[in-house]
Residue frames relative to the residue before (quaternion, step in Angstrom):
aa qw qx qy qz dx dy dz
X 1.0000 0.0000 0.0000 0.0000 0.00 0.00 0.00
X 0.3813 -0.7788 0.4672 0.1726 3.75 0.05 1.45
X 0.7985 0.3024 -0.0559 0.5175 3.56 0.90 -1.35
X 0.2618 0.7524 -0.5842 0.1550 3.42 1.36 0.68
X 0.0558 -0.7903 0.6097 -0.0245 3.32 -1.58 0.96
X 0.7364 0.4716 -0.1543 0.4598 3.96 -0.90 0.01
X 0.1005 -0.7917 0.5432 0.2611 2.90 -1.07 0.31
X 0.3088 -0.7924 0.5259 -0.0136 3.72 -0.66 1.53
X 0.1442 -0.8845 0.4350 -0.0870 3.37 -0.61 2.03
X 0.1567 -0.8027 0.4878 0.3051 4.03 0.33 1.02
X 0.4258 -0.6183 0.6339 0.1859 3.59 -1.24 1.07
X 0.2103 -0.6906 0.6823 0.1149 3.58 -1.08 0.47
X 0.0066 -0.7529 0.6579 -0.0184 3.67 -0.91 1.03
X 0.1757 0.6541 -0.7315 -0.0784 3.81 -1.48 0.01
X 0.7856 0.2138 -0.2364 0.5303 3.54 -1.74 -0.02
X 0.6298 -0.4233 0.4457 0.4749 4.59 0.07 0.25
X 0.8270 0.2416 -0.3808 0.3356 3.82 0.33 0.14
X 0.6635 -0.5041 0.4210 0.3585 3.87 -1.39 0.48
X 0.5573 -0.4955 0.6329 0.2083 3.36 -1.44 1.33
X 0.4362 -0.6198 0.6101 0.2310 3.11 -1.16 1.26
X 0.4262 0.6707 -0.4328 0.4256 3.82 0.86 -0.14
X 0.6711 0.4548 -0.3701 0.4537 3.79 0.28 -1.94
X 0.5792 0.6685 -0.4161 0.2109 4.03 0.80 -0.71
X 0.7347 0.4944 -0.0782 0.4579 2.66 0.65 -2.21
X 0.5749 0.5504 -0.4248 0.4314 4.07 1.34 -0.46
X 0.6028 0.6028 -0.3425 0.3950 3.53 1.06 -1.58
X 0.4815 0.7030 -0.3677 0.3726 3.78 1.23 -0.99
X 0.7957 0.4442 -0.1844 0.3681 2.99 0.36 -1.92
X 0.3953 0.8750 -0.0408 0.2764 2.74 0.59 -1.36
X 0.6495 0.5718 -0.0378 0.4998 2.98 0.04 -2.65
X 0.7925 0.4923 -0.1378 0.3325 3.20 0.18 -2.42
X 0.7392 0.4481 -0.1852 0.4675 3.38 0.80 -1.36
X 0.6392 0.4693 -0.4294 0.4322 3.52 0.68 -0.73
X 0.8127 0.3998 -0.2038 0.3716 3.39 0.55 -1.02
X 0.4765 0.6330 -0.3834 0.4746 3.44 1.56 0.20
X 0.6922 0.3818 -0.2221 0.5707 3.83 1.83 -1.19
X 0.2594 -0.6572 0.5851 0.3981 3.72 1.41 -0.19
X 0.5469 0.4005 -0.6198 0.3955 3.28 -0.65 1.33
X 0.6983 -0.3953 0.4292 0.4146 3.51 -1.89 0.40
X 0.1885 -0.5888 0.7696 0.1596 2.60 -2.18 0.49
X 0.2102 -0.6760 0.7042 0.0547 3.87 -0.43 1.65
X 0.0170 0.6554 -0.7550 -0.0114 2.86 -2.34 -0.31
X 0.0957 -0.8838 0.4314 -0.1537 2.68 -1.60 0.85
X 0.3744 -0.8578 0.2522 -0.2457 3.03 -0.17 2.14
X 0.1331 0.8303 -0.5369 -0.0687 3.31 -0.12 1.26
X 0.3604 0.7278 -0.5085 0.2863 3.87 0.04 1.69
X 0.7733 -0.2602 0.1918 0.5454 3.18 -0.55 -1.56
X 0.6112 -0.3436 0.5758 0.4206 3.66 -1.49 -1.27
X 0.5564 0.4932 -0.3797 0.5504 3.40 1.47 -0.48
X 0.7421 0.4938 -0.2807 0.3559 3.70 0.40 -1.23
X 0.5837 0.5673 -0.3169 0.4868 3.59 1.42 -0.74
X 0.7815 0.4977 -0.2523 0.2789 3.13 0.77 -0.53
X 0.3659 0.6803 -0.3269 0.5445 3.29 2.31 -0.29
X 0.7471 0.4487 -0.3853 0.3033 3.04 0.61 -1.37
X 0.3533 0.8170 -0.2793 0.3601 2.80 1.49 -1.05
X 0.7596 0.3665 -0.1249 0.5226 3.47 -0.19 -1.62
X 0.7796 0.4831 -0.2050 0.3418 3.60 0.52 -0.80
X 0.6440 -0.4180 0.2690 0.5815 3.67 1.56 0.42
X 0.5954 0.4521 -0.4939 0.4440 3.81 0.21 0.22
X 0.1939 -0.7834 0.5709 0.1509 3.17 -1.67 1.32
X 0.7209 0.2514 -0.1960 0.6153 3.59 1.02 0.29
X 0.0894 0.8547 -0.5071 -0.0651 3.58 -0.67 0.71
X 0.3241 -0.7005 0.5852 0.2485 3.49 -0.24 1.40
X 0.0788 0.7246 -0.6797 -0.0816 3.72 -1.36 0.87
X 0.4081 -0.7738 0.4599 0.1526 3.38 -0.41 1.92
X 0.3411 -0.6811 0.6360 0.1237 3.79 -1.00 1.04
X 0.3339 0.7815 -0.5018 0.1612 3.37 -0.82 0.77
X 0.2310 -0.6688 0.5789 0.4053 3.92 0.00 -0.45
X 0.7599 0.5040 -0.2449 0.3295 2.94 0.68 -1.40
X 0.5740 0.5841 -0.2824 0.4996 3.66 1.27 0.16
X 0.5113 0.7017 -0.3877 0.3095 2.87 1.25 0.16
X 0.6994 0.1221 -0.1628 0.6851 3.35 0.90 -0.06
X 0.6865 -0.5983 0.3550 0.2116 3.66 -1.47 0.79
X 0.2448 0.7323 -0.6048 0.1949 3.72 0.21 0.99
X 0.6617 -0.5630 0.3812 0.3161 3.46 -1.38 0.97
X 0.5314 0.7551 -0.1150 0.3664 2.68 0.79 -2.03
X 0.6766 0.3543 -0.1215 0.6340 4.24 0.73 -1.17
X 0.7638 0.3534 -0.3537 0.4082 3.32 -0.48 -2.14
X 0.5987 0.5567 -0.5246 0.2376 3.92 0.51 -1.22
X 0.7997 0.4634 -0.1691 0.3423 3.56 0.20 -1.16
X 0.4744 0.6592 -0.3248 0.4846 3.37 1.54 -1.24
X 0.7872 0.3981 -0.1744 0.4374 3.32 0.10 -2.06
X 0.3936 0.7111 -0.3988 0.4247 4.09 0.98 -0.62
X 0.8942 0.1794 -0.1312 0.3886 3.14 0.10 -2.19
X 0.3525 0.7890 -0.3709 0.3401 3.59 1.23 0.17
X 0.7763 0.4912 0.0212 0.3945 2.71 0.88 -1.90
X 0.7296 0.3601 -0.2307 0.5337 3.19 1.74 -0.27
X 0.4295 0.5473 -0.4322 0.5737 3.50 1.53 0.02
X 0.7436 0.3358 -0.3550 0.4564 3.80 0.16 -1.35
X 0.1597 -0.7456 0.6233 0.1735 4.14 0.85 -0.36
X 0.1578 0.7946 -0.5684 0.1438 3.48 -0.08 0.78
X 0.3416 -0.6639 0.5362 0.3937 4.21 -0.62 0.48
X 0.8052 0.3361 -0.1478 0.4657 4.03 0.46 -0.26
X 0.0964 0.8398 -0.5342 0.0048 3.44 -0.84 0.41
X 0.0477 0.8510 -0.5222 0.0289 3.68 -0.41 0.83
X 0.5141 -0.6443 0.5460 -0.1499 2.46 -1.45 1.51
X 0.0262 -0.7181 0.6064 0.3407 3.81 -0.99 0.09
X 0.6103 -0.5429 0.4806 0.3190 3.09 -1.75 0.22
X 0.2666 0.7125 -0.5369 0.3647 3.45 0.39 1.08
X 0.7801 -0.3719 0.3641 0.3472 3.46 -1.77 0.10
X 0.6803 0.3472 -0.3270 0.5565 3.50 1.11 -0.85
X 0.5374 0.6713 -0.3795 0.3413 3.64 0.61 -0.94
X 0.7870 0.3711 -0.0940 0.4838 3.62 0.62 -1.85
X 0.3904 0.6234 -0.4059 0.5425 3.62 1.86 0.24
X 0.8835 0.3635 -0.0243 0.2945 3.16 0.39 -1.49
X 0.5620 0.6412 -0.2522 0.4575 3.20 1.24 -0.97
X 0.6456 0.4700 -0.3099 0.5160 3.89 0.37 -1.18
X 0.7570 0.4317 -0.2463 0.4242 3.79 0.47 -1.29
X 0.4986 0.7174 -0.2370 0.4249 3.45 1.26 -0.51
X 0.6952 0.4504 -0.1638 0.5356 3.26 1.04 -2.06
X 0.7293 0.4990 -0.2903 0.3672 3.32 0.68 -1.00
X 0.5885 0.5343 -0.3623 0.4867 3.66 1.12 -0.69
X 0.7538 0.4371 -0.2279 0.4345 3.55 0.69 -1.21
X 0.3043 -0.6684 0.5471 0.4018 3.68 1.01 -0.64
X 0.6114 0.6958 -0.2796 0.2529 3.34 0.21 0.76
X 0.5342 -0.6799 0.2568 0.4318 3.52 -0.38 0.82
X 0.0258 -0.8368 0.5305 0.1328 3.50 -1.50 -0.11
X 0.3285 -0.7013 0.6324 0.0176 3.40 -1.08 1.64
X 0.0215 0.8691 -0.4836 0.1019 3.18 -0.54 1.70
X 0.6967 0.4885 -0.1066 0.5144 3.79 -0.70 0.73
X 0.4955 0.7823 -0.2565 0.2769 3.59 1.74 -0.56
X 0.4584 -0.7692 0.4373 0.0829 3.19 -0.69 1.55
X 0.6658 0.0250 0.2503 0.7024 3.81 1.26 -1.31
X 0.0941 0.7403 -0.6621 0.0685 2.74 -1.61 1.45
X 0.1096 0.7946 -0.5943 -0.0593 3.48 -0.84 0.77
X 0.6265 -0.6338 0.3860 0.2383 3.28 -1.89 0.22
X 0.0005 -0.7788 0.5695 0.2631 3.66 -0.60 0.57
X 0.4298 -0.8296 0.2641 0.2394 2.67 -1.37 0.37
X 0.3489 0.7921 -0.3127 0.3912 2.69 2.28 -0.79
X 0.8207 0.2661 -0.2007 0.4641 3.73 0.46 -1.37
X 0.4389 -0.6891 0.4592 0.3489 3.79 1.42 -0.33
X 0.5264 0.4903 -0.3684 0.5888 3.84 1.25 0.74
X 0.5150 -0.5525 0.6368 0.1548 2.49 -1.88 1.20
X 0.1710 -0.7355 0.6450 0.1176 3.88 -0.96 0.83
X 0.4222 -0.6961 0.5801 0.0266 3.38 -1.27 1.46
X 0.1153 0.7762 -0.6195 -0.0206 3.79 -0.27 0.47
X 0.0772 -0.7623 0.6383 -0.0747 3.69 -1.00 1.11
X 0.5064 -0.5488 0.6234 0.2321 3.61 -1.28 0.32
X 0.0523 -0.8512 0.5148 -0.0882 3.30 -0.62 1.33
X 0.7661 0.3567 -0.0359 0.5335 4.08 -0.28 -0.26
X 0.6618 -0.5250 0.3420 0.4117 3.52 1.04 0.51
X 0.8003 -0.4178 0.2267 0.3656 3.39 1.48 0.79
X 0.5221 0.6511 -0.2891 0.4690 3.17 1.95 -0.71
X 0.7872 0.0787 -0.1304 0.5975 3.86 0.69 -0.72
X 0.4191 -0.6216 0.5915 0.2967 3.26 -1.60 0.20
X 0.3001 -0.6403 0.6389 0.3029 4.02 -0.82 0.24
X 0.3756 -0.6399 0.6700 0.0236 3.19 -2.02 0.70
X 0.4286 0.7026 -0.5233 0.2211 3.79 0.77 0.27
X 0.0425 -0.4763 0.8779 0.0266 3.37 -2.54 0.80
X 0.5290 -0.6515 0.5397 0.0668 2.28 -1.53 1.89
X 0.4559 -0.5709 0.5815 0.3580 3.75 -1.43 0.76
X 0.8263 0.2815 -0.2886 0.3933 3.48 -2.00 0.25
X 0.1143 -0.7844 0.5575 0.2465 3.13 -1.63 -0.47
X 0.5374 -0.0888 -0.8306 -0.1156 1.35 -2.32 1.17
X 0.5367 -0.5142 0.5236 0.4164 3.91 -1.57 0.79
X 0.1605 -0.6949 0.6984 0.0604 3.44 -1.41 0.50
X 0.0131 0.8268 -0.5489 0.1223 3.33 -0.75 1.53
X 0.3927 -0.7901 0.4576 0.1095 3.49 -0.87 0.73
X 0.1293 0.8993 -0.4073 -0.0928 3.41 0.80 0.31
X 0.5525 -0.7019 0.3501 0.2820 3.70 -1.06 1.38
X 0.3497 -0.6617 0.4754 0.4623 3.90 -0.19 0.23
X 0.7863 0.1410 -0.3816 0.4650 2.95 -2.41 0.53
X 0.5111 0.4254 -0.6662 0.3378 3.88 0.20 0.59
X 0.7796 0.0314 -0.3312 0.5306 3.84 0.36 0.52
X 0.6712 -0.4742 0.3877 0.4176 3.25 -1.89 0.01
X 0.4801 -0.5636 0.5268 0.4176 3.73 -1.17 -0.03
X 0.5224 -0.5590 0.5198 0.3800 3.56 -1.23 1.35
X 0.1309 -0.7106 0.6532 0.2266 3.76 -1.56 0.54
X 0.6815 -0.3891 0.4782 0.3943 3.51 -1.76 1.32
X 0.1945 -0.4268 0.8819 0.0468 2.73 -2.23 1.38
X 0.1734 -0.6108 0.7261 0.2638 3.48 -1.26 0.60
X 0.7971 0.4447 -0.1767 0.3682 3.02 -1.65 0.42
X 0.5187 0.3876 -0.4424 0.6205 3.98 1.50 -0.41
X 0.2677 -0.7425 0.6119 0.0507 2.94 -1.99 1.08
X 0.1623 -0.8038 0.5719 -0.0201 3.23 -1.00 0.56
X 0.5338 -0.6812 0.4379 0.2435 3.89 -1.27 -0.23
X 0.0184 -0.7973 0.5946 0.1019 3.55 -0.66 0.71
X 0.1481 -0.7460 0.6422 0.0955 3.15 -0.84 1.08
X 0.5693 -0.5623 0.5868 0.1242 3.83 -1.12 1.16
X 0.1563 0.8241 -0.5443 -0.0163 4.10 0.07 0.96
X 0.0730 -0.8048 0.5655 0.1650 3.52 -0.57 0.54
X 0.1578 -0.8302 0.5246 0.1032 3.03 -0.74 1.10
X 0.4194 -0.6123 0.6072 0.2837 3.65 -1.62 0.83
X 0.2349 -0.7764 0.5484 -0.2032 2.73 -1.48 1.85
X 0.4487 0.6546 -0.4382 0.4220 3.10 2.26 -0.62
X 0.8998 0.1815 -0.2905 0.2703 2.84 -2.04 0.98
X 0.4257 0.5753 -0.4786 0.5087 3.63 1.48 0.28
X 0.0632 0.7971 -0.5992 -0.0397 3.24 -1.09 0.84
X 0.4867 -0.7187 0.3919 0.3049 4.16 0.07 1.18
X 0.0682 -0.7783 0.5947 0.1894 3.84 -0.80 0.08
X 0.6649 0.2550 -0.3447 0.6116 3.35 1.33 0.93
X 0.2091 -0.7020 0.6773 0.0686 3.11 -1.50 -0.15
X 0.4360 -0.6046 0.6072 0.2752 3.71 -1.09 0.44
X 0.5555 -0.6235 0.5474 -0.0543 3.22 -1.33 1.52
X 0.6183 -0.3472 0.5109 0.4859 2.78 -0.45 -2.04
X 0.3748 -0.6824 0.6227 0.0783 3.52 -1.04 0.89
X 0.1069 0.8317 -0.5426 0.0499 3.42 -0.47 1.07
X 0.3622 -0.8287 0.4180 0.0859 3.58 -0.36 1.23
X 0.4231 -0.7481 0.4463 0.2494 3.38 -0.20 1.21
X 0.2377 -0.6769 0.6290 0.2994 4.02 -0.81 0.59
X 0.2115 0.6441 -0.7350 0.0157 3.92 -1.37 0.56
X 0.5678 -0.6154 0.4985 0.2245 2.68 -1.67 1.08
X 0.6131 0.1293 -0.2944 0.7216 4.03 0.77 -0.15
X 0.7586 -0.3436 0.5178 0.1957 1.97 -2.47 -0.13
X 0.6183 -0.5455 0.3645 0.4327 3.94 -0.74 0.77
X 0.6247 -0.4293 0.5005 0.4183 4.07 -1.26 0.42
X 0.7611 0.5686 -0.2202 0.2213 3.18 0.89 -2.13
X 0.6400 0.6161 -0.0617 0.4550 3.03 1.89 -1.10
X 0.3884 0.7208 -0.3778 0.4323 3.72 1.46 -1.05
X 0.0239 -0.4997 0.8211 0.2749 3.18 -1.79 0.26
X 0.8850 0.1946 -0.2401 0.3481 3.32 -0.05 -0.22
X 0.2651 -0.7628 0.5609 -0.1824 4.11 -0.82 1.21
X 0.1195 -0.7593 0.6142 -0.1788 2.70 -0.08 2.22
X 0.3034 0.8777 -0.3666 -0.0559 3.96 -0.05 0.75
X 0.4839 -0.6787 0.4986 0.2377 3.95 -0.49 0.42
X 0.0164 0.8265 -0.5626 -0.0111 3.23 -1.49 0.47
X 0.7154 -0.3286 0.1473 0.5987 3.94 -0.33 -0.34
X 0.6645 0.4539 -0.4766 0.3539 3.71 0.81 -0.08
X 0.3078 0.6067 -0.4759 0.5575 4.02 1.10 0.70
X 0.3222 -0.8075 0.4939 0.0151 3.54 0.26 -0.05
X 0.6087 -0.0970 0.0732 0.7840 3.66 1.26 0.02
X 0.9034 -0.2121 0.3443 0.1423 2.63 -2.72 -0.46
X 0.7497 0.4689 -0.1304 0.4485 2.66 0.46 -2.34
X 0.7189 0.4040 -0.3457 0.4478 3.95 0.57 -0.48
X 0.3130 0.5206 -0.6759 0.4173 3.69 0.74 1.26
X 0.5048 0.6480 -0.4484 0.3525 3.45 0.66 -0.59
X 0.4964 0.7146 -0.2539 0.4224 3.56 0.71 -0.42
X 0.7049 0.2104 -0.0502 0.6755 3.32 0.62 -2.32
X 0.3837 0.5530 -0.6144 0.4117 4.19 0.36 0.30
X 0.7929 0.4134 -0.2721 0.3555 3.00 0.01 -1.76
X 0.7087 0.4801 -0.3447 0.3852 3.65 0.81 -0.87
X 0.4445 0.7452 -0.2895 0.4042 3.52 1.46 -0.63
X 0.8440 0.2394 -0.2522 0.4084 3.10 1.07 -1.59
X 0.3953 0.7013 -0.3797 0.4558 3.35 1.45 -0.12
X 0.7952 0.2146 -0.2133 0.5255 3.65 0.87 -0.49
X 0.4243 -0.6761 0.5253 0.2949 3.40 0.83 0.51
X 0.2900 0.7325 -0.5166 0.3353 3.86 1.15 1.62
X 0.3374 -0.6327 0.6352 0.2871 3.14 -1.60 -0.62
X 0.5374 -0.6303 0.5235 0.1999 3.50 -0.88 1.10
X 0.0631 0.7324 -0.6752 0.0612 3.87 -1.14 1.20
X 0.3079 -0.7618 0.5675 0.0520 3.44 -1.45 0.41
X 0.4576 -0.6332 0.5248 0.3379 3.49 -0.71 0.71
X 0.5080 -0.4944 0.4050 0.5775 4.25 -1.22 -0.29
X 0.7671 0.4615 -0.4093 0.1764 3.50 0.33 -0.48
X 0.4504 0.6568 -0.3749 0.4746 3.19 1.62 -0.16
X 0.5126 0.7172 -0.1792 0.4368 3.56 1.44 -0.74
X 0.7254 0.4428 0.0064 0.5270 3.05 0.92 -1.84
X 0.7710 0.4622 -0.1699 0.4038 2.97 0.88 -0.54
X 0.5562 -0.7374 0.3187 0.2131 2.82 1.76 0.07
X 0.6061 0.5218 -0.4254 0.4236 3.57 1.32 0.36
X 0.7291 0.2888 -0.1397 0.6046 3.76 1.18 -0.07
X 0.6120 -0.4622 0.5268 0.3665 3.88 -1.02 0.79
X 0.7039 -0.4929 0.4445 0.2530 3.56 -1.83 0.01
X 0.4884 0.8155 -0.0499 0.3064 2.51 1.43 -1.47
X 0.6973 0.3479 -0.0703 0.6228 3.17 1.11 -1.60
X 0.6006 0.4616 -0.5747 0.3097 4.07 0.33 -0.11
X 0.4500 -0.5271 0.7170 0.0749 2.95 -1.99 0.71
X 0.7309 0.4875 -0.3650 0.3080 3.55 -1.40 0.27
X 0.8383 -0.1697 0.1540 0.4947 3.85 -1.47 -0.46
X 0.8179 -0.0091 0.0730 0.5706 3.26 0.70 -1.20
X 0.7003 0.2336 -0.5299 0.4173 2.52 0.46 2.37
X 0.7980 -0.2503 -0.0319 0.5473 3.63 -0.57 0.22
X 0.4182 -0.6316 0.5898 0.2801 3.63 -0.91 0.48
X 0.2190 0.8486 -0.4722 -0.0946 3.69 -1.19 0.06
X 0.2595 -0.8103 0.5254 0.0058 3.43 -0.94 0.69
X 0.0259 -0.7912 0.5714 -0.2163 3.52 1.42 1.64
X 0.4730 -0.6560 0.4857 0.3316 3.24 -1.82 0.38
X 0.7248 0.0940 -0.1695 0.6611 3.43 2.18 0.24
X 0.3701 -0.7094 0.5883 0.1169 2.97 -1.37 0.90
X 0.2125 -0.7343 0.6307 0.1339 3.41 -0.61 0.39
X 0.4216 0.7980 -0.4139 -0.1194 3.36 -0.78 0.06
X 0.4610 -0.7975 0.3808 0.0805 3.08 -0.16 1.99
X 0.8766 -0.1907 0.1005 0.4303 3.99 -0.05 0.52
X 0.2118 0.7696 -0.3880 0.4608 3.06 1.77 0.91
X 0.3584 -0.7386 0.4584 0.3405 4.00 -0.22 1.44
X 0.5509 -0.5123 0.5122 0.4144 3.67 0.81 -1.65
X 0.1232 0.9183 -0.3201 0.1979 3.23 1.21 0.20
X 0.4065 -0.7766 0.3019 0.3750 3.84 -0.24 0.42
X 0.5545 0.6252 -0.2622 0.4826 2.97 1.71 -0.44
X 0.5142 0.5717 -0.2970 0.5661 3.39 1.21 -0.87
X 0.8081 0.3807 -0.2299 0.3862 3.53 -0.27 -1.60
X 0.5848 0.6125 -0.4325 0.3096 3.22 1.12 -0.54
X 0.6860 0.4395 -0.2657 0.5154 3.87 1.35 -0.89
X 0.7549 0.1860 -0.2321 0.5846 3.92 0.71 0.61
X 0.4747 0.6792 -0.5372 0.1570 3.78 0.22 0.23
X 0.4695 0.5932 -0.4924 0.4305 3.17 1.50 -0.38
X 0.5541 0.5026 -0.6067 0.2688 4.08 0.05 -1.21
X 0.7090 -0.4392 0.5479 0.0660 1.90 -2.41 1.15
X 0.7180 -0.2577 -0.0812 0.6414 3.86 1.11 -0.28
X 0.1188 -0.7526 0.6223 0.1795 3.59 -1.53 0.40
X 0.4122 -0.7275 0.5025 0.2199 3.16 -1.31 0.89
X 0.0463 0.8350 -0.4949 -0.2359 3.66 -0.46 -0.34
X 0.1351 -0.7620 0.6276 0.0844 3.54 -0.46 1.19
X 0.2751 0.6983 -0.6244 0.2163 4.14 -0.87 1.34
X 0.5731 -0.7085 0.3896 0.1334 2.92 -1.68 0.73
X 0.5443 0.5573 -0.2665 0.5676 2.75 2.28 -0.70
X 0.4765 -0.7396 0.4100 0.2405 3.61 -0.68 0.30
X 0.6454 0.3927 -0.1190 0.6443 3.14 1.72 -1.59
X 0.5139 0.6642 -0.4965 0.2197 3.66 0.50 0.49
X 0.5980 -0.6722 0.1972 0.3893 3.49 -0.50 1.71
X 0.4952 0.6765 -0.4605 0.2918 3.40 1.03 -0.77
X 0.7693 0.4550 -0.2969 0.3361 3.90 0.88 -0.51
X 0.4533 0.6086 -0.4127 0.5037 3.37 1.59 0.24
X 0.7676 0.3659 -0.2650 0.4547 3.56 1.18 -0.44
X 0.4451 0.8025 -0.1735 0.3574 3.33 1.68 -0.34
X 0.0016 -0.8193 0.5010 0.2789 3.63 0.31 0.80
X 0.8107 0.2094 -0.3041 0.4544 3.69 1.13 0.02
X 0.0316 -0.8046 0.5136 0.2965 4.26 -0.28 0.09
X 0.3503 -0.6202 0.6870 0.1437 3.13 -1.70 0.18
X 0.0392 -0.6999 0.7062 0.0998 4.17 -0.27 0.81
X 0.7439 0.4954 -0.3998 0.2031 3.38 -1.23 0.87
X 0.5761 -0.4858 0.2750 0.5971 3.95 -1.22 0.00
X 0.7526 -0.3540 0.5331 0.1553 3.10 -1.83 0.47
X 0.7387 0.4098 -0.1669 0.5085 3.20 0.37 -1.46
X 0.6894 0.3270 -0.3309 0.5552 3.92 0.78 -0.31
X 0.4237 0.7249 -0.3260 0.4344 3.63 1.11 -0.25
X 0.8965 0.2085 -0.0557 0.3870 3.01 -0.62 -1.56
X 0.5652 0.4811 -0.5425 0.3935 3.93 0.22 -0.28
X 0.7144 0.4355 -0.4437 0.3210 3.39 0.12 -1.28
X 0.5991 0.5516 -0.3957 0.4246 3.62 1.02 -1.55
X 0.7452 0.3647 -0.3567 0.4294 3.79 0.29 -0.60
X 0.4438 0.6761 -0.4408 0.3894 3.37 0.64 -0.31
X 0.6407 0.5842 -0.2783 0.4131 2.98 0.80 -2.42
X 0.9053 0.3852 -0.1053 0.1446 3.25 -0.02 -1.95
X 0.5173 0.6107 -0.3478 0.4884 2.94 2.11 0.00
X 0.5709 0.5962 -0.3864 0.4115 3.51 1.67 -0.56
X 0.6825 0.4693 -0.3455 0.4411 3.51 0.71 -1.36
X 0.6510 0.4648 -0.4366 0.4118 3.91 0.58 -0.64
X 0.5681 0.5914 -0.3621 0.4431 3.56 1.23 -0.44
X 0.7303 0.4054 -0.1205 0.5366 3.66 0.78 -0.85
């Protein structure tokens, strides 16, 4: 795209309201567009109501895509829909989240456009010297950061949630909606949506947490999650696990953190006898701060640690929960 301009954010929508995701892009975005003086578009397969959040939230042009058939999330549609969008609105940048739809779309995207893709990205600024937007990602289990700009245009980037805040509503800022119909002739779905079944959990998701109280093999058993519970509820957290706590069978799957498990980006990490592992660090290195409570002093976990704690747990954590149940009290 010779005359690519703007920078041109896909919104994610399900059930009539906005992915807390489409927010935290408009953010970025926001920053970058106005750092290259150019628009920040979007683009929106819902209502006139949703365009108009986006609206409020930092978007100067919001493509809202007409379809039925967009009404619910099939590859098979969004692929092409989101394709011809993306080449009408010619933008130099597009962002994506790193989500289930995102990592759907994003690969099939690059490949249609001929174009590179920076996936998973933590922080992105603009240079100017070279006139590219630089992608930075966590690489090696967290151990290095990457440096990548994507080839062609437009770059296509995936960007991990909670790696920025969520843009907040201007009332009253205006913006454009532009009505897109998209050509659908000759697409024909091999699936269809069923049924949507919503998962019951008693917390909130890891992925979701800002904040991530989690345990590992220096707990010593089960029964001494009870500990990071109590602190959990004291911080209005969720409760993670290293793999060996996993393995070991003292906590569900569910609850692991790291490479192969959940990924997170909390505004705290807790991490309660957790060595530091690359695999480990890999599912929280992004927070915004981590704590590390260990007995071992030289355990790696404090090289990554913006605060440590040497000592037992068990003399540790009451007071801290105590503390934090007071200040929420006051």
């Amino acid at each position: 795209m010779a005359d690519a301009r703007g920078v041109l954010v896909l919104a994610e929508q399900a059930d009539g309201k906005l992915a807390g995701i489409s927010f935290e892009l408009l953010n970025a975005g926001r920053k970058l567009a106005d750092q290259m003086g150019e628009p920040l578009l979007a683009a929106v397969a819902g209502s006139e109501a949703q365009a108009q959040e986006l609206v409020a939230a930092g978007a100067d042009r919001v493509y809202l895509l007409e379809d039925p058939a967009l009404g619910q999330f099939l590859l098979e549609t969004a692929l092409p829909a989101t394709e011809q969008v993306i080449r009408a609105a010619s933008p130099r940048l597009v962002l994506l989240g790193h989500t289930s739809t995102g990592k759907d779309l994003a690969p099939r995207l690059a490949v249609r456009l001929g174009v590179g893709l920076a996936t998973d990205v933590t922080a992105l600024s603009y240079d100017a010297a070279s006139d590219d937007v630089l992608a930075c990602k966590p690489v090696f289990g967290g151990m290095a950061v990457s440096e990548q700009a994507g080839l062609g245009r437009p770059q296509l980037v995936t960007v991990r949630p909670k790696a920025n805040e969520a843009a907040e509503p201007q009332p009253g800022r205006s913006g454009e909606v532009e009505r897109f119909a998209v050509d659908l002739a000759g697409v024909t779905p091999r699936s269809r949506v069923v049924e949507r079944v919503r998962e019951r959990a008693q917390t909130k998701r890891l992925e979701d947490a800002e904040i991530v109280v989690s345990g590992g093999r220096g707990l010593g058993g089960p029964e001494n999650f009870k500990y990071l519970e109590e602190l959990a509820d004291a911080l209005d957290a969720v409760v993670g696990a290293s793999r060996v706590a996993v393995d070991s069978g003292w906590v569900p799957s569910d609850m692991q953190v790291g490479l192969t498990g959940k990924i997170t980006s909390p505004k705290l990490y807790v991490a309660v006898g957790i060595s530091g592992a690359m695999q480990h660090m890999a599912g929280c290195s992004s927070a915004r701060t981590i704590v590390a409570i260990n007995t071992d002093p030289e355990a790696a976990i404090f090289e990554k640690a913006h605060f440590g704690i040497v000592g037992d747990f068990k003399q540790i954590l009451p007071p801290l929960t105590e503390a934090c149940r007071e200040l929420r009290k006051s």
